[in-house]
C-alpha positions in Angstrom: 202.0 12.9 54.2 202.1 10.0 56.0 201.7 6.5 54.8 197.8 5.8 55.3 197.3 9.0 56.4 195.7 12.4 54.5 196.1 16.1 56.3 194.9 19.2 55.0 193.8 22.6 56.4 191.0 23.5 54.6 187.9 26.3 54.8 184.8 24.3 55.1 181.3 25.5 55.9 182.6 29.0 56.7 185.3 27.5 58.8 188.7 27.0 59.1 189.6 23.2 59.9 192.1 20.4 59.9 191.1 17.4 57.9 192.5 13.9 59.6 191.8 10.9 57.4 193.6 7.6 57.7 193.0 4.0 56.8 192.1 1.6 59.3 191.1 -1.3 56.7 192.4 -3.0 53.6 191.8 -2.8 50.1 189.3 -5.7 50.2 187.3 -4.5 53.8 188.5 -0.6 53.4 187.6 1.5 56.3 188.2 5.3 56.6 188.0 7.6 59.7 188.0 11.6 59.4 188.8 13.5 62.1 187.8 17.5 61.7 190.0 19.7 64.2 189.2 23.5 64.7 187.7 25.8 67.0 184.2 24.7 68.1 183.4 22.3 64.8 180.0 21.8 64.5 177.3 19.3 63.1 176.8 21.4 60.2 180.9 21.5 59.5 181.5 17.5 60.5 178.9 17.2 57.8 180.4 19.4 55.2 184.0 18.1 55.6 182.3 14.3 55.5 180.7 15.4 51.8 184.5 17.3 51.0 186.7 14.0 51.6 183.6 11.9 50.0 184.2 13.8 46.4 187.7 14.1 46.7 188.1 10.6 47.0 185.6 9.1 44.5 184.1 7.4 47.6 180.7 6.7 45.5 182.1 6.2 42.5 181.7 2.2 41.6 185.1 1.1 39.3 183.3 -1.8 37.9 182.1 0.0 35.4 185.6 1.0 34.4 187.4 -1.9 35.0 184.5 -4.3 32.2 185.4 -1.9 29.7 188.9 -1.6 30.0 189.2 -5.3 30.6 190.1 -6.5 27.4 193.0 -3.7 26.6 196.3 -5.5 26.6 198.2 -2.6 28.6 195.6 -0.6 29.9 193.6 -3.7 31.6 195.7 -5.5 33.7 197.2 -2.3 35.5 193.8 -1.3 35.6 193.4 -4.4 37.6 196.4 -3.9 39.5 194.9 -0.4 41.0 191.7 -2.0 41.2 191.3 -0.1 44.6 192.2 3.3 43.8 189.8 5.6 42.1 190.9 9.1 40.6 191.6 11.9 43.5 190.0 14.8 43.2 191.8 18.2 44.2 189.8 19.9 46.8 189.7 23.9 46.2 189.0 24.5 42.3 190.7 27.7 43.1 194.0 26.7 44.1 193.7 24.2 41.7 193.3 26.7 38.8 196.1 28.6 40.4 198.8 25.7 40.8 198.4 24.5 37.2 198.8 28.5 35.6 201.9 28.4 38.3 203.3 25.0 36.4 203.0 26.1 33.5 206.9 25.7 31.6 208.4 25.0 35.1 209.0 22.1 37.0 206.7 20.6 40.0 209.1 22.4 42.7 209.6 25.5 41.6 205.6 25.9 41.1 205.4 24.7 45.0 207.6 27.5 45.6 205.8 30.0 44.1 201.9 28.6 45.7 204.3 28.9 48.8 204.9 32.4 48.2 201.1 33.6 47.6 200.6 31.8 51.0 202.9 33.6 52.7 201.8 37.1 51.1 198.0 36.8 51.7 197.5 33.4 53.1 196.4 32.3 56.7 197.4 29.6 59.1 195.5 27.0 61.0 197.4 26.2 64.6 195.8 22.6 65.8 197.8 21.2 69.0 200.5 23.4 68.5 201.0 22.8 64.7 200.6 25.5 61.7 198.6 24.9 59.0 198.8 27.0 55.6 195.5 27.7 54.6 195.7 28.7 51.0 194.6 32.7 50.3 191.0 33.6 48.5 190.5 34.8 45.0 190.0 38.3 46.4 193.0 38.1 48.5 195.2 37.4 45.4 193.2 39.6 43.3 194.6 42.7 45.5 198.1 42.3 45.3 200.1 44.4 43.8 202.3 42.8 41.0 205.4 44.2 42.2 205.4 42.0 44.8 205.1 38.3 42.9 208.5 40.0 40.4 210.3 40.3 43.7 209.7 36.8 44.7 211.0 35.2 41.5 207.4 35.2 38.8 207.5 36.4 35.5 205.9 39.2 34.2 203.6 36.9 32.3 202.8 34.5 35.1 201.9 37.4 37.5 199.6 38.8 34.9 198.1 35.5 34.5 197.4 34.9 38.0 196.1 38.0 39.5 193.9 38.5 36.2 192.2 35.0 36.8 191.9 36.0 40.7 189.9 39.1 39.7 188.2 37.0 37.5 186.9 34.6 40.1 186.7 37.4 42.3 184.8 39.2 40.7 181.9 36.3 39.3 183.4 36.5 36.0 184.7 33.1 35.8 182.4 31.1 38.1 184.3 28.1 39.1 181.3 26.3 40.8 179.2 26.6 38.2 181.5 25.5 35.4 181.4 22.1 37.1 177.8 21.4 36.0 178.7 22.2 32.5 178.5 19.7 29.7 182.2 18.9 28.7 182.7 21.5 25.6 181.3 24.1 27.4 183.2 23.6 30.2 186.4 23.8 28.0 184.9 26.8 26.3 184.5 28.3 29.2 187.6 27.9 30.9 189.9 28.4 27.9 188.1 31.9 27.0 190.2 33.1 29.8 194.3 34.0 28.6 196.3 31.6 30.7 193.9 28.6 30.5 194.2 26.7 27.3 193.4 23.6 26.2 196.0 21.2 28.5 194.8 23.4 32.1 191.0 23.6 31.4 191.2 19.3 31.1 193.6 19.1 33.6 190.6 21.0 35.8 187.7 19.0 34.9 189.8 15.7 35.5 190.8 16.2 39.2 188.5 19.1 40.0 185.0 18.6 38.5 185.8 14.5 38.4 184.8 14.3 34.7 185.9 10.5 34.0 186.3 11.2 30.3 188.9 14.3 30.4 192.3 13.6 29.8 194.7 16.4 29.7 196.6 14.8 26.6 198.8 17.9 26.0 200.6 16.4 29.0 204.1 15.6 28.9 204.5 12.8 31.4 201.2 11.1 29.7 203.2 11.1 26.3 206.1 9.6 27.4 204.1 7.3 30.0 201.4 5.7 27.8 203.4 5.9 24.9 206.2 3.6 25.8 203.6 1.7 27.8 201.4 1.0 24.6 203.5 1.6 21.8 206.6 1.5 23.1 207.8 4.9 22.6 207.0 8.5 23.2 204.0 10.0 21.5 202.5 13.3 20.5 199.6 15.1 21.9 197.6 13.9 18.7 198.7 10.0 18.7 197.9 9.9 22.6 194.1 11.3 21.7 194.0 8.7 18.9 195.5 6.0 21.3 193.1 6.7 23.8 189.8 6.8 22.2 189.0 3.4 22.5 188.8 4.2 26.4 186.3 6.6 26.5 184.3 7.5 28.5 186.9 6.9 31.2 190.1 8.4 29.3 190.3 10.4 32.7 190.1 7.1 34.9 192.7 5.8 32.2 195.3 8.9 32.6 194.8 8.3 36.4 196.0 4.4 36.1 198.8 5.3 34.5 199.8 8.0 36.6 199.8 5.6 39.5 202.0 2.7 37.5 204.0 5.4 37.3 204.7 6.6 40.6 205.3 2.5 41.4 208.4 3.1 40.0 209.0 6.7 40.0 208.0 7.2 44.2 209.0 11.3 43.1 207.4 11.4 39.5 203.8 11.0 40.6 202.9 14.7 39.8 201.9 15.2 36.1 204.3 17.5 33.6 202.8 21.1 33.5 203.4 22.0 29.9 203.3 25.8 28.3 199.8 26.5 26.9 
């Protein structure tokens, strides 16, 4: 991605499209421009991809509220502060989303891009847009149908194959309703989410954080937060229980406060920005 710059091929209002947003302002005066590429976009579709950046971006979301009650933290308020600007990003396709963090789980960040790059180029579709390919990432029902001889040739594990093309059918199918989950009062959300094998505890927060936007969920069976926030606050690395405890005095924005230090992070780790996917 380029610097002030977000692309994405996406499937919005029944369409396939590029996204185009880049900065033309400044932290203080900031000004964004989207540009939606595909064959004959609409009114309807500039509309729909206008509402799509809008929530993946936290473009209504004030941080005041966030930054007052965080102000007085000794760690936690003057990097809050610092990223004063930046509000949580939300992923854009719960699907995929569901699907890259059952692919990370107990591997690292590139292998799991390999294997999303493998279910794209099995059942996937491309966008061409002045000459360029786009991966469009495949449907539930297009994952759902393949057969699982083909993920073992191509490097997953018996278990992660399982997991994936059972949560496909699932979404496929109605059984796990991923819109719907979003409207969900937090524990039922979880409840929800983690009734299905392959989604525990550390996956169904990680979803409601940068999928549903829930400002109070903070995957804290993550290993990067542990290490991050530990040495940050206590100066060492905690465990999953010590980081909830640590945290509670931030709620309701443990989310925002994961997201802060994800970005203080990535300040000095350019490559580390993408969280730990633990086991479940």
């Amino acid at each position: 991605m380029e610097p002030q710059r977000y692309r994405r091929a996406l499937h919005v209002n029944g369409q396939d499209v590029l996204l185009n947003l880049h900065s033309t302002g400044t932290p203080q005066q900031p000004r964004l421009v989207l540009e939606v590429n595909g064959p004959q976009v609409g009114a309807a579709t500039l509309e729909a991809a206008g509402a799509t950046i809008q929530r993946a971006f936290n473009l209504d979301s004030d941080p005041a509220p966030y930054l007052d009650h965080v102000a007085g933290e000794p760690v936690l308020g003057p990097l809050a502060r610092r990223w004063a600007a930046i509000r949580p990003v939300l992923l854009l396709d719960p699907f995929e989303a569901l699907l890259w963090a059952v692919l990370g789980q107990q591997i690292n960040v590139a292998f799991t891009r390999k294997l999303k790059g493998v279910l794209v180029e099995l059942c996937g579709r491309h966008l061409v847009v002045d000459g360029e390919r786009w991966p469009l990432f495949p449907t539930a029902e297009q994952v759902a149908a393949l057969d699982p001889a083909q993920l073992l040739a191509r490097q997953f594990s018996r278990a992660k194959a399982r997991y994936v093309l059972d949560l496909s059918a699932a979404v496929a199918s109605g059984e796990l309703d991923l819109q719907a989950i979003g409207a969900l009062p937090h524990s039922e959300a979880i409840a929800e989410l983690t009734r299905q094998r392959g989604i525990g505890r550390w996956t169904a927060e990680y979803l409601l954080m940068r999928v549903y936007g829930d400002r109070d969920a903070m995957p804290a069976g993550d290993v990067s937060l542990h290490k991050i926030i530990g040495e940050a606050v206590v100066g060492r690395r905690v465990t999953e229980a010590e980081l909830r405890e640590l945290a509670k005095p931030w709620a309701p924005w443990r989310g925002w406060a994961a997201f802060t230090f994800w970005m203080e992070n990535q300040l000095a780790n350019p490559r580390a920005f993408a969280p730990s996917l633990t086991p479940e």
